[in-house]
C-alpha positions in Angstrom: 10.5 -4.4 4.7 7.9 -7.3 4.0 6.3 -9.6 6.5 7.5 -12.9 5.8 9.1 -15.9 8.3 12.3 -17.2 7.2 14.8 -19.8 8.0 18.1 -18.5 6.9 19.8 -21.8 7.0 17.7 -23.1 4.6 17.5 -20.6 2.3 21.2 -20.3 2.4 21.4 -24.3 1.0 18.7 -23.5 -1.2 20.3 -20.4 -3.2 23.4 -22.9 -3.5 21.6 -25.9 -4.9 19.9 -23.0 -7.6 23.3 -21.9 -8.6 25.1 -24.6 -9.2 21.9 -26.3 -10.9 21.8 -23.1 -13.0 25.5 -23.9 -13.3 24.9 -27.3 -15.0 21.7 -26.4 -17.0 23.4 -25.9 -20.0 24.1 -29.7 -20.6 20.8 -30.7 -19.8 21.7 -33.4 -17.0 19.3 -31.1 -14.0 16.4 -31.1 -16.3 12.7 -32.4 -15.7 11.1 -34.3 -19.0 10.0 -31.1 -20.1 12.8 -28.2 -19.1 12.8 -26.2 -16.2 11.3 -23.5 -14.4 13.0 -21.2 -12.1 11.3 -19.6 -9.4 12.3 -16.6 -6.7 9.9 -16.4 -4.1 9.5 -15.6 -0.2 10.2 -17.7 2.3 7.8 -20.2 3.4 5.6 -18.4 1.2 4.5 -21.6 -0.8 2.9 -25.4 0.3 6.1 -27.3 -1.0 3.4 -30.0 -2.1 2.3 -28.1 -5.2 5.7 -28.2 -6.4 6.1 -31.5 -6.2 2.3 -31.5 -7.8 3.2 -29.0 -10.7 6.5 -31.2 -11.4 4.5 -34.5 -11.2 1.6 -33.4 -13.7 3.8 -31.2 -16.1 6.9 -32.6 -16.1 8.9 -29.4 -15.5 11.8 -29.7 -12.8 11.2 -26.4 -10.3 14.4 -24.8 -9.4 13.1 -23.0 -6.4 15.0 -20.1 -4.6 13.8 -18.4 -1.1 14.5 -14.4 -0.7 13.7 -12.4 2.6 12.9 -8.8 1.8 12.2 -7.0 -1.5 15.3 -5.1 -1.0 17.5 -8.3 -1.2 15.6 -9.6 -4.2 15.7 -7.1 -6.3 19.3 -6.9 -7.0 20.0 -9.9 -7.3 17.4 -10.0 -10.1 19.0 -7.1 -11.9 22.5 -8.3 -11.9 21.4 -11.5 -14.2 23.6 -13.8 -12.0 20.9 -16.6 -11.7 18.7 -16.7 -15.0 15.0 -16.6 -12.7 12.2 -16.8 -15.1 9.2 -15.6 -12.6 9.3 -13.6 -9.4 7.3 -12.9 -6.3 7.7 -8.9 -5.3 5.4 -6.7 -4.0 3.5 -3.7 -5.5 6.3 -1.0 -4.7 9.0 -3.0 -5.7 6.8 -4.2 -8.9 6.6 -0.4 -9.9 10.2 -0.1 -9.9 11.0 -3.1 -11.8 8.0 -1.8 -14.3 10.2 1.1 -14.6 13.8 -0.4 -15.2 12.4 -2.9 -17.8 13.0 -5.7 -15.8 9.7 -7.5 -17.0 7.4 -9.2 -19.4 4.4 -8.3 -20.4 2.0 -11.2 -19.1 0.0 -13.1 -22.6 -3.3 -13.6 -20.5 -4.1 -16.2 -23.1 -1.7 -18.4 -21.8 -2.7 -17.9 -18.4 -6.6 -18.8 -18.3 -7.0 -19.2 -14.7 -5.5 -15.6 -13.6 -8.5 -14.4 -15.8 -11.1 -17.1 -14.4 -10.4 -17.1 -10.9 -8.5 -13.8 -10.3 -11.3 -11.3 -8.6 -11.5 -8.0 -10.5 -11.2 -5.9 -7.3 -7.7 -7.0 -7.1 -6.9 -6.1 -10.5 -8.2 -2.6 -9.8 -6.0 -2.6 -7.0 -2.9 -3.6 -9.0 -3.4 -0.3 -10.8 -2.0 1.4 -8.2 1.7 0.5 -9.3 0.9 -1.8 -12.2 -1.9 0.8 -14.3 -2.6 -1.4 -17.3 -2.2 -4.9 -15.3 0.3 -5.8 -17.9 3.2 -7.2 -15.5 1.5 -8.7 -12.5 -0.7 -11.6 -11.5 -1.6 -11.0 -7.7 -0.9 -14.2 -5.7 -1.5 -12.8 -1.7 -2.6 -9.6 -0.1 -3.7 -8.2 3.4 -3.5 -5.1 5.4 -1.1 -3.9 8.3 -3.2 -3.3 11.2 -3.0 -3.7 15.1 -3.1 -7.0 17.3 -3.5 -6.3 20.8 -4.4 -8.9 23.6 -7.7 -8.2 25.3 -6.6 -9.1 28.6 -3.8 -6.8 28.8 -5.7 -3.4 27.5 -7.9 -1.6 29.6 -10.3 -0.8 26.0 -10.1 -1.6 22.6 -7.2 -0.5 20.5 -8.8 1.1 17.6 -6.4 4.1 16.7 -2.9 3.6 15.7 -2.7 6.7 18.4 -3.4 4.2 20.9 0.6 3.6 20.7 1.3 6.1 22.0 -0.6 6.0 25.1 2.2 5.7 27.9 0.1 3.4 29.9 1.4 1.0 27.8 4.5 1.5 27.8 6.8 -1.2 27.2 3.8 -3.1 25.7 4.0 -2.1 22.3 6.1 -3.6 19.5 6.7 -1.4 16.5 7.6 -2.6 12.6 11.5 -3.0 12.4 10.9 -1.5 8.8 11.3 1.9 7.9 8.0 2.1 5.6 5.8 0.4 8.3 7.3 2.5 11.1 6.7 5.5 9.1 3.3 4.7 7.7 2.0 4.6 10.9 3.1 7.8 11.7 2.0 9.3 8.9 -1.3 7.8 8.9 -2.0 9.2 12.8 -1.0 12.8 10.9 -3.3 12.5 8.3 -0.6 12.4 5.5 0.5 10.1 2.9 2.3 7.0 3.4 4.3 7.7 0.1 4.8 11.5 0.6 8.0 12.8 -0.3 6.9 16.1 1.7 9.8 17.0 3.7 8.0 18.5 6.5 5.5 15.4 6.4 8.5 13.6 7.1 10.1 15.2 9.3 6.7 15.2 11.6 6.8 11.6 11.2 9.9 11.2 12.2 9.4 13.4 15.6 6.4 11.6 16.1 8.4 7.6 16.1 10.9 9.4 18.2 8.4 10.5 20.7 7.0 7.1 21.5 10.2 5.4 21.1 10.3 5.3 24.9 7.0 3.5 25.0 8.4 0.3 22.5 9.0 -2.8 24.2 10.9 -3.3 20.6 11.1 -2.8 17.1 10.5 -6.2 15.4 9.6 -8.4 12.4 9.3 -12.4 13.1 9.1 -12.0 16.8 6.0 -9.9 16.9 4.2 -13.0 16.3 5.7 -14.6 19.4 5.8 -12.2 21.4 2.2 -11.5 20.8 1.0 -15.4 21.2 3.3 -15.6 24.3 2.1 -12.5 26.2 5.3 -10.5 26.1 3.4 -7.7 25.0 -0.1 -6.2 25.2 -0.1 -4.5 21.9 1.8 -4.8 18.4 2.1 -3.7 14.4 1.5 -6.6 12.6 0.2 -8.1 8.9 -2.7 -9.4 8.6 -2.2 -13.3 7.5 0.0 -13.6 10.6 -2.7 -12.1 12.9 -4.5 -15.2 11.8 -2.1 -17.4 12.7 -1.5 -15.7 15.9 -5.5 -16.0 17.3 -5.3 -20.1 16.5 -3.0 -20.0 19.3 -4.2 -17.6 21.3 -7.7 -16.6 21.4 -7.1 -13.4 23.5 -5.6 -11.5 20.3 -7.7 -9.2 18.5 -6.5 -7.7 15.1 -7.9 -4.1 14.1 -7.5 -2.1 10.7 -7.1 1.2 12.5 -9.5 4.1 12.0 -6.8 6.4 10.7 -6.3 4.1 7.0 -3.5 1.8 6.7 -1.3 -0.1 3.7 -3.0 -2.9 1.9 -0.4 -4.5 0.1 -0.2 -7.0 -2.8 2.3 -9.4 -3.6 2.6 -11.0 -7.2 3.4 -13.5 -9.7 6.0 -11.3 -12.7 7.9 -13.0 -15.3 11.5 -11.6 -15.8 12.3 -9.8 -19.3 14.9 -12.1 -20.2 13.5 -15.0 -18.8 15.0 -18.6 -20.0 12.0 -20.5 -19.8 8.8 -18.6 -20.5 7.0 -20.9 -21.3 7.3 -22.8 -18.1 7.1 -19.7 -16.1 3.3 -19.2 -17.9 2.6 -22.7 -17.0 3.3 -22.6 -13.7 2.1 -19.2 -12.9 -1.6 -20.5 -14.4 -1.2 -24.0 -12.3 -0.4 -21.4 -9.0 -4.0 -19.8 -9.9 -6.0 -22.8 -10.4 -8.5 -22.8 -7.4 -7.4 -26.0 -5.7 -3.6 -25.1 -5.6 -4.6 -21.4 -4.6 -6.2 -23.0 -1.9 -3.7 -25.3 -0.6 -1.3 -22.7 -0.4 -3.7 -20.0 1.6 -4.1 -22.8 4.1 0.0 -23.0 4.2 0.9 -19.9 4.7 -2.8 -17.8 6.1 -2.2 -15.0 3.6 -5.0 -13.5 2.0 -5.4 -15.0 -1.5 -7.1 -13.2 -4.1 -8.3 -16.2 -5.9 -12.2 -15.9 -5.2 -12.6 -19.4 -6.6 -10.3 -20.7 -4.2 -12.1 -19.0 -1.2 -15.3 -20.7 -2.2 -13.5 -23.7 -1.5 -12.6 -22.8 2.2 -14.1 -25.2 4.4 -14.0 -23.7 7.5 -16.7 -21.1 7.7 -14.8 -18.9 10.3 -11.9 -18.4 8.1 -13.8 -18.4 4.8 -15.6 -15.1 6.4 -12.8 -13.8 8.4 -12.9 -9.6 8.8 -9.2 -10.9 8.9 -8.7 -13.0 5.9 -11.2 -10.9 3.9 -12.2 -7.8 5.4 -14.7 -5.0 3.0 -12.5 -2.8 2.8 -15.3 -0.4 1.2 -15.9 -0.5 5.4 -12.5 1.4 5.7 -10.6 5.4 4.6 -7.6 6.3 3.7 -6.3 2.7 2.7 -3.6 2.7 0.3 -0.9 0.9 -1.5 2.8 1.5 -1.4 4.7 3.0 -4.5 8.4 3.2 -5.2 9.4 6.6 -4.4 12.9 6.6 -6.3 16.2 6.2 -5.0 16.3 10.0 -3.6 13.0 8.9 -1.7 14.2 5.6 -0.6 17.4 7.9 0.5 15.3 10.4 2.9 13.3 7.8 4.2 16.2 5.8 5.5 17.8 8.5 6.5 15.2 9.5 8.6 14.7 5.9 9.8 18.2 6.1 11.2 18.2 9.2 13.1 14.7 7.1 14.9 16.7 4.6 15.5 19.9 6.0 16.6 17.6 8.4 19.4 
C-alpha cells in the first residue's frame, strides 16, 4: 500500500544476487574487509552513492535487496529465507512486527547520530505504533494529500470532498490501495482511518462506490505521470512525489486537506535474529549522519526527519517547503496508521474488493 517507484526488473536481479551471495556467505569469499551488512529496503528509496560511501569508509560489503510494498516484505522477513539484518517498514507494518517479535531493541549508544540529529517531534510521532521508541529509527516521512493542476480546476481543491464533485469527473485519480482509498473516505465522514467500526466501514465503502464513476483511475506510480502530463485535473498522492511532480510542472498544487489525513513514517529496524548487528548499527548511524541524510532526501524528495540534515538544504524553496516540511500543528485530525490484525486487514480487503468489483 506504500508510495514508492519501482523497477521490477531490477529488483528481480537484485533479490537473486542477495540469495545466492547469502548462499556463499558462509565461506567467507562475498565478504567486505570487515563482514557484511544486509539491507531490505524500498525501491529507489536510497542514493546508491552512500553505499558505495558506507562500504568505502567502513569496509563492510552491503548486500542490498529492493521490496515494493509492506505486504511483500513482511513475509519474506518472517519466513528467515534471507538472513536480513536491518529493514525499512513503515509505522503499521513496524507495530506488527513489534508484536510477533520480529525485532531488536535499538542500543542508542551505538547509534549517536539517531539521538543527535533525529528531531524529537518524530520520536513523539513514532509512539503512535512504536510507544517506547525502542524498535525504530525514522528515516522519511510525509502526508497523503491532494495534487490538483490549477489550470484545469475551476477553485482550489481544499476538501477531499472535492472528489467527488462530478464536474470532474474523469479527472480524478484515486489510491490503488485499500488503506489510502479508505482513509479518504473515512476522513470526508469524520471517522477513523484505523476503525474497525463495521458501520464506519461500510459508509466508507458506499462512499468509494459512489464516486467510483467520477475516477479517471485507481493508481499508484502513474499518478505522478499522469498528473505532470495533464491526464488528469486532480489526484491522491504522497507528499515527497508532489514535489517531484511541481519541478516539472509548475501548474500542480499539493494540499493537506481540511478533513485530516495519514502522516506516515517509514524506518530504520534491525531484525531479532540478525547475522550482523553490529554492521546493521553502523550503518543505520552512518544513514543518520547529516550529510548522508541529506544526500539521500535530495535522491529520492522524501521528507527526512534528520533536522541537521535540513539545515544543510541549499535551496531555500525546498528547505521551507509547506511540502517537504509542513507545521502540522497548522493541521486536525492527522494520524498515523496502525496494524489492525489479520481480522482487520481481512474486512478491509474485503471491502476493498466489493469497491472494486462495482
Amino acid at each position: 500500500m506504500k508510495k514508492h517507484r519501482m523497477t521490477h526488473i531490477r529488483q528481480t536481479i537484485t533479490a537473486l544476487a542477495l540469495l545466492l551471495s547469502a548462499a556463499l556467505c558462509g565461506c567467507g569469499s562475498d565478504k567486505g574487509v570487515n563482514g557484511q551488512v544486509i539491507v531490505y529496503n524500498w525501491g529507489e528509496y536510497i542514493d546508491p552513492e552512500t553505499l558505495r560511501m558506507f562500504e568505502e569508509e567502513t569496509g563492510i560489503e552491503v548486500i542490498y535487496d529492493e521490496f515494493e510494498t509492506n505486504e511483500s516484505m513482511y513475509p519474506k522477513v518472517e519466513s528467515g529465507a534471507v538472513a536480513y539484518d536491518i529493514a525499512c517498514p513503515s509505522d503499521y507494518m513496524i507495530s506488527r512486527m513489534i508484536q510477533n517479535g520480529m525485532l531488536s531493541e535499538i542500543n542508542y549508544d551505538h547509534i549517536p547520530n539517531a539521538k543527535k540529529n533525529i528531531g524529537a517531534q518524530y520520536y513523539e510521532q513514532s509512539r503512535g505504533f512504536d510507544p517506547e521508541n525502542k524498535y525504530a529509527i525514522p528515516y522519511c516521512w510525509g502526508t497523503v494529500g491532494i495534487l490538483y493542476n490549477k489550470t484545469m480546476v475551476e477553485e482550489p481543491i481544499t476538501r477531499w470532498a472535492q472528489l467527488w464533485d462530478e464536474k470532474y469527473a474523469d479527472n480524478i485519480l484515486m489510491q490503488d490501495s485499500v488503506r489510502d482509498a479508505f482513509m479518504v473516505a473515512e476522513k470526508l465522514n469524520g471517522d477513523s482511518m484505523n476503525t474497525l467500526d463495521t458501520n464506519e466501514l461500510e459508509a466508507a465503502k458506499n462512499l468509494l462506490i459512489e464516486q467510483k464513476p467520477l475516477v479517471q483511475a485507481y493508481v499508484v506510480d502513474q499518478v505522478r505521470d499522469k498528473m505532470i502530463g495533464g491526464e488528469a485535473a486532480i489526484g491522491v498522492i504522497y507528499s515527497g512525489e508532489a514535489i517531484y511532480t511541481q519541478k516539472e510542472n509548475p501548474d500542480l498544487v499539493y494540499m493537506i486537506p481540511e478533513e485530516g489525513t495519514n502522516v506516515w513514517i517509514d524506518s530504520w529496524v534491525i531484525l531479532k535474529n540478525a547475522p550482523n548487528k553490529e554492521n546493521a548499527e553502523k550503518f543505520i548511524d552512518f544513514m543518520c549522519r547529516e550529510d548522508i541524510a541529506l544526500m539521500n532526501f535530495e535522491y529520492i524528495t522524501y521528507s527526512t526527519p534528520n533536522v541537521a540534515a535540513r539545515e544543510l538544504i541549499e535551496d531555500e524553496d525546498i528547505k521551507n517547503s509547506e511540502i517537504a516540511f509542513p507545521d502540522l500543528s497548522q493541521y486536525d485530525n492527522l494520524e498515523t496508521y496502525v496494524y489492525l490484525g489479520e481480522d482487520g486487514d481481512y474486512l478491509y480487503n474485503e471491502l476493498w474488493k466489493e469497491v472494486k468489483a462495482y
